[in-house]
C-alpha positions as CSV (number, residue, x, y, z in Angstrom):
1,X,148.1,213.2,185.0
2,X,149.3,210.0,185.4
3,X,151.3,209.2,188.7
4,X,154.6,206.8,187.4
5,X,153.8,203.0,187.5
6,X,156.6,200.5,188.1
7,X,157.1,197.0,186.4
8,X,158.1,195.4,189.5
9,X,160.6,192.3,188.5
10,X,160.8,189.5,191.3
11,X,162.3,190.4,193.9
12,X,163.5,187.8,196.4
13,X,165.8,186.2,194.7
14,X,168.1,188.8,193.0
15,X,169.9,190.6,195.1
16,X,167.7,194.0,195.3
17,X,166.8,195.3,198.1
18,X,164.9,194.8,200.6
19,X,160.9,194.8,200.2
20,X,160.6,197.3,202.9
21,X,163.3,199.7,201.1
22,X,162.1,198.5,197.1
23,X,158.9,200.0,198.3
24,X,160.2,203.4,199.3
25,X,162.5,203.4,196.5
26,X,159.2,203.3,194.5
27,X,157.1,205.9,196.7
28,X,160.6,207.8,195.9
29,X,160.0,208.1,192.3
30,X,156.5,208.0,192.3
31,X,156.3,211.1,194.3
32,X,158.5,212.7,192.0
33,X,158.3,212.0,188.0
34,X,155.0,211.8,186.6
35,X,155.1,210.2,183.7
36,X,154.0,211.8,179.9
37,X,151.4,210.1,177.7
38,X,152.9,209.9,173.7
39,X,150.8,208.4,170.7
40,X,150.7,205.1,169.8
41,X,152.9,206.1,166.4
42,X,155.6,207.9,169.1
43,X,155.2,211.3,167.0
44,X,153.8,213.6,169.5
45,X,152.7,214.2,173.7
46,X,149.8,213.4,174.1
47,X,149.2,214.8,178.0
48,X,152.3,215.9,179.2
49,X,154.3,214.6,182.6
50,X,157.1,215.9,184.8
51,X,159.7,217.8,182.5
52,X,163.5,217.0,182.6
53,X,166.6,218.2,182.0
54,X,169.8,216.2,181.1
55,X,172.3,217.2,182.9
56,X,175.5,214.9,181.5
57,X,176.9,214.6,177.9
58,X,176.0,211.7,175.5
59,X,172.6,209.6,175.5
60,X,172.4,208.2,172.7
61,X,168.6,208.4,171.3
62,X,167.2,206.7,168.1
63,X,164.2,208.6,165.7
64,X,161.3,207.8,167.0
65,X,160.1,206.1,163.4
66,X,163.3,203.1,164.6
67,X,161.0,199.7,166.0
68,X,163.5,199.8,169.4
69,X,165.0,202.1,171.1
70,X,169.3,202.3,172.2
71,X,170.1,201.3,175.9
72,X,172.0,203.6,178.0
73,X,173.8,203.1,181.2
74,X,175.0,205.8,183.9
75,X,178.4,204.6,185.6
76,X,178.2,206.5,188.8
77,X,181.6,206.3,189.9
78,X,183.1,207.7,186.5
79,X,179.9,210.0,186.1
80,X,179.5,209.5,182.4
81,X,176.6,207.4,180.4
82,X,177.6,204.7,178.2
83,X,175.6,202.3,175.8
84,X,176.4,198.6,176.7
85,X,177.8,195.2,174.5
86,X,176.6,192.2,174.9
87,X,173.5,192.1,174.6
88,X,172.3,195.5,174.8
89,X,175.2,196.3,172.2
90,X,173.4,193.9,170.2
91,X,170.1,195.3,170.5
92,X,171.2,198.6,169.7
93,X,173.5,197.5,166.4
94,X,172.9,194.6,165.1
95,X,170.3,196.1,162.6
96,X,168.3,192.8,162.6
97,X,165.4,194.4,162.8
98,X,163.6,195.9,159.9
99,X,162.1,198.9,158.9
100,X,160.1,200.6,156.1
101,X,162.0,200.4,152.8
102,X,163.9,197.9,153.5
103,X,166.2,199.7,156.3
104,X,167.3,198.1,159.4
105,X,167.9,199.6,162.7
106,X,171.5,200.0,161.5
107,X,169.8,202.9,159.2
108,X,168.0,204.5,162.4
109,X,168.4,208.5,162.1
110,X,170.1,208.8,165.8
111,X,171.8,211.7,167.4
112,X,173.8,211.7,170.9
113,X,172.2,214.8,173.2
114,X,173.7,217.0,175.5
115,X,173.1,218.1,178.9
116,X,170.7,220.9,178.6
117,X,168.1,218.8,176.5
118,X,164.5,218.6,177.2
119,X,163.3,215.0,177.9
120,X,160.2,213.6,179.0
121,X,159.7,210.0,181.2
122,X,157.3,207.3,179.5
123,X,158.4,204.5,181.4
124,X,160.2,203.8,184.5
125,X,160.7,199.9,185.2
126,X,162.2,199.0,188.6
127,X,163.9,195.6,187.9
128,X,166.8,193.2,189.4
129,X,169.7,195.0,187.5
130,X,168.6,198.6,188.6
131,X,166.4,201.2,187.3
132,X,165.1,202.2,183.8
133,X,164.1,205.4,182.4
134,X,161.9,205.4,178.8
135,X,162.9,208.7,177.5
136,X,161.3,210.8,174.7
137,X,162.8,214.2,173.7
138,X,160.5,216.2,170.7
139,X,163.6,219.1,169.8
140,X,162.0,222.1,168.4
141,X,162.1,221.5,164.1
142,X,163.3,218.3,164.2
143,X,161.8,214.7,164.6
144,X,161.2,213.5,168.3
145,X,163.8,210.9,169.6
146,X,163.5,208.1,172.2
147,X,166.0,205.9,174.1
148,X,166.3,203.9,177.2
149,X,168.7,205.0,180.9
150,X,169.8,202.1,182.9
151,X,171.1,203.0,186.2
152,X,172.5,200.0,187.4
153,X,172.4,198.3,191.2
154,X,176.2,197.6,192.3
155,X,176.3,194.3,192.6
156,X,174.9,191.9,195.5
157,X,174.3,195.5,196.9
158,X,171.1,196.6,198.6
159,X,171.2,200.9,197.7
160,X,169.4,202.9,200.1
161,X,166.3,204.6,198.9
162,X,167.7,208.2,198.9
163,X,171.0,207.2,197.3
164,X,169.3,205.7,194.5
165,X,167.6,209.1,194.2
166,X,170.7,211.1,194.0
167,X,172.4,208.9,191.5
168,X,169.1,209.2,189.2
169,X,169.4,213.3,190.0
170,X,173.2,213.5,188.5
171,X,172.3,212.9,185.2
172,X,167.8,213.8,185.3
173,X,166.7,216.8,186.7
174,X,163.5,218.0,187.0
175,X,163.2,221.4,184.6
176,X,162.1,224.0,187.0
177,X,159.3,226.9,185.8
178,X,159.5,224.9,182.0
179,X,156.2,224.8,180.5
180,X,154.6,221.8,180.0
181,X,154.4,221.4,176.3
182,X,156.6,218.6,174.3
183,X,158.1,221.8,171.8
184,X,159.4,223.6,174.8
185,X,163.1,223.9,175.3
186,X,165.0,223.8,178.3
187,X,167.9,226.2,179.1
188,X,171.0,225.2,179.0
189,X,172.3,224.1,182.3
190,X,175.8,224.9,183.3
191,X,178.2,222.2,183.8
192,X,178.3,220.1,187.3
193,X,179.8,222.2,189.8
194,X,180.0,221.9,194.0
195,X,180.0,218.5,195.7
196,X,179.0,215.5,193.6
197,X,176.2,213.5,194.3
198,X,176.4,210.3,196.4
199,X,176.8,207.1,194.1
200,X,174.8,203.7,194.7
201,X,176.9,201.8,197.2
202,X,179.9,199.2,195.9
203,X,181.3,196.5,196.1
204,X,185.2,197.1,197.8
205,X,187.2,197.5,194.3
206,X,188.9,194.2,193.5
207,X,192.4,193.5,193.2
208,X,194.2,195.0,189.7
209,X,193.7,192.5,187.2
210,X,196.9,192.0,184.9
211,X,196.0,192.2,181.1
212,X,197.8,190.3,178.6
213,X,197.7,191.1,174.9
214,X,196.6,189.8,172.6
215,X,193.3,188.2,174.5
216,X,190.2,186.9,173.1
217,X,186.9,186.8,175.1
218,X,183.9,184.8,173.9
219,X,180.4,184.5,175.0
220,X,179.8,181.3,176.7
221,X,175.9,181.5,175.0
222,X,177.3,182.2,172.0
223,X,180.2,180.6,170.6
224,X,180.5,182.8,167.4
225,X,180.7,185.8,169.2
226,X,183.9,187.1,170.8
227,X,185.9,190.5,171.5
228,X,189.6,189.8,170.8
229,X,191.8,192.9,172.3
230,X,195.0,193.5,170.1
231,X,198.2,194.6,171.7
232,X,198.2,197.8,169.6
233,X,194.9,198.6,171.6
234,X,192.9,198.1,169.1
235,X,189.8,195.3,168.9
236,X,187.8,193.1,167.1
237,X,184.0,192.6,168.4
238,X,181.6,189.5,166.9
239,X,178.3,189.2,167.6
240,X,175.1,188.1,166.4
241,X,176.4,187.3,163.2
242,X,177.7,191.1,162.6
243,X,181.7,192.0,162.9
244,X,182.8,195.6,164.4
245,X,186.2,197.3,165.0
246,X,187.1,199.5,167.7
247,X,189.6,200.9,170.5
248,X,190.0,200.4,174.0
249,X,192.0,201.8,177.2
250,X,192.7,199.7,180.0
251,X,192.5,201.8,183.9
252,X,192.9,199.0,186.5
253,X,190.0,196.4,186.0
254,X,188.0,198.3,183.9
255,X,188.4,198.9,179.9
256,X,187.0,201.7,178.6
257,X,185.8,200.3,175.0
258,X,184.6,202.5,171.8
259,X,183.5,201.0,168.6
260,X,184.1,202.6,165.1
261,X,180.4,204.0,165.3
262,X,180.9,206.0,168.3
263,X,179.2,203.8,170.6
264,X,181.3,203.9,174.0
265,X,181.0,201.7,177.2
266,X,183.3,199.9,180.1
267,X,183.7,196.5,180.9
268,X,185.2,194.8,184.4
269,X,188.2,192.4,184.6
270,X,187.6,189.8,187.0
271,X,190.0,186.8,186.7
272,X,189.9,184.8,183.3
273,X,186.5,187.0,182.6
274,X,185.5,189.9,180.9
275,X,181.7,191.7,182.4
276,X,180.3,193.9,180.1
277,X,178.2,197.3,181.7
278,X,174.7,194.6,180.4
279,X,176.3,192.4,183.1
280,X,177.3,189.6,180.4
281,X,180.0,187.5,181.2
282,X,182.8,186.6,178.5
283,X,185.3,184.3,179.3
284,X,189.3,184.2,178.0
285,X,189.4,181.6,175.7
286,X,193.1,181.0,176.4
287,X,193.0,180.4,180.1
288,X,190.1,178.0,179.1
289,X,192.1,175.6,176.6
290,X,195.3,175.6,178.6
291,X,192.8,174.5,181.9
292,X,192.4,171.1,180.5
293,X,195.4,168.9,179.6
294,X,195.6,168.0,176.1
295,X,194.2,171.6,174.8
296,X,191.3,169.8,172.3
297,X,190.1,166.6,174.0
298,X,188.0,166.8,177.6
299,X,187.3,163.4,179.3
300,X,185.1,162.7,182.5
301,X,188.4,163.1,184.9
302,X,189.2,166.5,182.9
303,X,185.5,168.0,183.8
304,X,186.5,166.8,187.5
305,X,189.7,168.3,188.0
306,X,188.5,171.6,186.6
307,X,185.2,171.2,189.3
308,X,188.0,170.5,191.9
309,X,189.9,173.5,190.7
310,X,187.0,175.9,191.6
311,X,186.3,176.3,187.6
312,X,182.4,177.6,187.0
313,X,180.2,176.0,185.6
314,X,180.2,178.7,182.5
315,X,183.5,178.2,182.0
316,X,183.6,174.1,181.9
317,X,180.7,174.3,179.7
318,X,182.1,176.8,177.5
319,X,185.2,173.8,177.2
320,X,182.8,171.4,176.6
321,X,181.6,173.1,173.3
322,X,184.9,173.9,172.2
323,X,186.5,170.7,172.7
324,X,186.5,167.4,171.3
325,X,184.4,165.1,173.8
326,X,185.7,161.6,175.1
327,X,183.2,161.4,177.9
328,X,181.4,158.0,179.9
329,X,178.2,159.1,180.4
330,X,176.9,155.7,181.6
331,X,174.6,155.3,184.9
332,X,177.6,154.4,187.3
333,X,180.0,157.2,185.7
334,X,177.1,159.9,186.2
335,X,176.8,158.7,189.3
336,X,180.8,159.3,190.3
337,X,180.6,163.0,188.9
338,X,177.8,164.0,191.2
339,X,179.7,162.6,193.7
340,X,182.7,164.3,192.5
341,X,180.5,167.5,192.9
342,X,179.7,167.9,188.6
343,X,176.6,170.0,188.6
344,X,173.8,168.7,186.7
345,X,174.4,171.5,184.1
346,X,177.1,169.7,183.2
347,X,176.1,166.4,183.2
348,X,173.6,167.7,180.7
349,X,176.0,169.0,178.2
350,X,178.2,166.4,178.7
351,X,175.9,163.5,177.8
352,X,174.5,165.2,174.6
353,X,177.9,166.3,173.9
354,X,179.3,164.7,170.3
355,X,181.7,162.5,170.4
């Protein structure tokens, strides 16, 4: 059997952690999951790896006939797994891609599973965001299911090997005495009990963000899409061309979101922006407009005072493309906004912005 390979992302320049401890992270797993061999069609095991056991409520897991599979995300410090928006929720519902028939990935056969189920490991990639589990389940009389387990790296934090570990063992544990074949069901495990597991380090919590309703987020990639949160606590999501409703509950700086299908997941508050559980970054479209006078026109000295104001560079740029553009983009006025500390970013969008 086949010991677990990593896709190892680069490194150095995204905040993981440190070589010495990225290698014993991966020693870590390797010594423990082994992964399982399916066919090339995703119907069957082939030669069977290190059998698991769910132990929390709700990953989500497409029919294995789907062309992708849904992401999943574990948020350690509310011990739950969630599916992410932006642009995992995209990948998971925007149904662009199509199947036999016709059908999209909208039509996918999907089912959310339990703690107690059997899985098996495919994949594990080791990446700048965190870690990612390719997971397979083959229920007795039914069609086999796969989906994908995030378990995201905190931040600009550097998570000890054996931490790492134990977050990974709160929601996969290895089935102990279960026979290796992919039919084989696991019993049911009891629900968590005793002294939870330690979490991936944090950042210290951030000061309580004041939400004011009505509020409308929009990608700063994407001007189309947007998540507008209703005073009533309902919301509206765009995104890649495809409109959703939903609900959502707001506990400090995080929202708690679920959309009409029953896909649930958490976003952060931070300031004038909205961080979905993918890590994408949607920015209040109100605090944008009223940070430039005169709402709808931007000029050179408006992109300045808005550098000057500590303003990032998503933020001015998402301005920029909402605005009408009066800008001097000629040699000696590119030359005074570098001075004036413009990024080149913005110089870009500035000089092909229309006028």
């Amino acid at each position: 059997m086949n010991k677990v390979q990593l896709t190892l992302a680069v490194l150095a320049a995204t905040g993981l952690p440190a070589a010495a401890q990225t290698g014993t992270l991966q020693q870590g797993i390797m010594g423990k999951f082994t992964l399982t061999e399916i066919s090339r069609d995703r119907s069957t095991v082939v030669t069977p790896g290190t059998p698991l056991v769910l132990a929390k409520d709700g990953l989500q897991m497409y029919a294995t006939v789907c062309p992708s599979a849904p992401q999943n995300n574990y948020d350690a410090k509310k011990e739950k797994l969630t599916q992410p928006i932006g642009k995992g929720f995209l990948h998971d519902l925007s149904g662009s891609m199509r199947m036999a028939g016709g059908q999209t990935t909208a039509d996918c056969p999907q089912r959310r599973f339990t703690r107690g189920t059997k899985l098996w490991v495919t994949r594990i990639d080791l990446h700048e965001r965190g870690v990612t589990f390719h997971l397979y389940s083959a229920p007795e009389g039914d069609t086999p299911y796969y989906g994908d387990l995030t378990f995201p790296f905190e931040k600009h934090s550097n998570p000890a090997p054996a931490q790492a570990l134990a977050t990974i063992d709160e929601v996969l544990n290895v089935a102990q005495d279960a026979p290796a074949t992919p039919a084989a069901q696991a019993p049911a495990q009891p629900a968590d009990s005793g002294t939870p597991q330690s979490a991936l380090p944090s950042e210290p919590p951030s000061s309580p963000v004041t939400l004011r309703l009505p509020a409308t987020y929009v990608n700063p990639k994407s001007q189309a899409d947007y998540i507008q949160l209703n005073a009533d606590y309902t919301l509206a999501l765009a995104a890649g061309g495809q409109s959703y409703r939903g609900t959502f509950k707001a506990s400090g700086n995080t929202l708690e979101i679920t959309i009409d299908s029953g896909t649930t997941t958490t976003a952060t508050l931070d300031g004038n922006k909205l961080t979905d559980a993918n890590g994408e970054a949607w920015v209040l479209s109100g605090q944008i407009a009223m940070a430039t006078p005169g709402g709808s026109v931007i000029s050179n000295q408006d992109v300045i005072d808005l550098v000057k104001a500590g303003i990032d560079d998503e933020t001015i740029l998402t301005k920029i493309a909402a605005s009408k553009c009066q800008f001097n983009t000629s040699t000696p006025a590119l030359i005074e906004l570098k001075k004036a500390g413009v990024s080149g970013a913005v110089q870009k969008a500035m000089v092909g912005a229309p006028k």
